[in-house]
N, C-alpha and C positions, 0 to 999 in steps of 0.2 A: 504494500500500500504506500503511495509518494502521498505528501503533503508538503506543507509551505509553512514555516513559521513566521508568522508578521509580525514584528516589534513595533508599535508606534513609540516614537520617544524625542524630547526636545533637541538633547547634545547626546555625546558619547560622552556617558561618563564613565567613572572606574566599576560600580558597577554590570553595568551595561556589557562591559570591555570583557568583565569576566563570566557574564554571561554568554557571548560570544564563544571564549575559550574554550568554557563548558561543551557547548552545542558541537564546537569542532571536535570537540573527544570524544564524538559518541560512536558508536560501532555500527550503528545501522549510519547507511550513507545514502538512500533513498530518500532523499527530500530537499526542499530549497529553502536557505533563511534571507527575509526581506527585512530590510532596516528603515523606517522612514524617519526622516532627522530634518529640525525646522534648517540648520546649517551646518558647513563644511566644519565647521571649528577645526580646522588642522587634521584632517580625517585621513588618518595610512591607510589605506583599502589593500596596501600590498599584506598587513598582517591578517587579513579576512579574505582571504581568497575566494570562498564560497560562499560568500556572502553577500547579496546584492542590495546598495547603497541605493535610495532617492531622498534628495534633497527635494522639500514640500516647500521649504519658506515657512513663517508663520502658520498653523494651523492646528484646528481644535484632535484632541487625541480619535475621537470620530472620523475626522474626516480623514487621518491617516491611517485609519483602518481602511478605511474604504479606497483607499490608494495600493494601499498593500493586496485588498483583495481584487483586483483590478489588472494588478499586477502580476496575481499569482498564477502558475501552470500546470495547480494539484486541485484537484475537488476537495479534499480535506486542510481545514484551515484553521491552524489552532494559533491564537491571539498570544504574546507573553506582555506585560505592560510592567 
């Protein structure tokens, strides 16, 4: 079963970062993480490789779910906030 993990969230914070880490250490590799972030604040994408970054600009945590879901390429769609 593939799904999609949609974070909405303001900045990358630390931890966000370690949630990230987390999600890269999992054994199952069947699925896509989406990050939706109001800005770049200094954003390494090379440490998240499978992880797909949008930048929304200002917006309410709703509407970056609904970006994220929009986005996604899996039926199942679990939110982490």
């Amino acid at each position: 079963m593939r799904f999609s993990i949609v974070i909405p969230a303001r900045i990358l914070t630390p931890t966000l970062k370690d949630t990230l880490n987390r999600i890269q250490e999992l054994d199952y590799e069947d699925f896509e993480t989406i990050v939706i972030l109001d800005f770049e604040n200094h954003l390494d994408v090379s440490l998240y490789p499978n992880v797909k970054f949008i930048i929304s600009g200002v917006s309410s945590p709703g509407n970056k779910r609904n970006i994220g879901i929009k986005d996604a390429s899996c039926d199942f769609i679990p939110f982490l906030s």
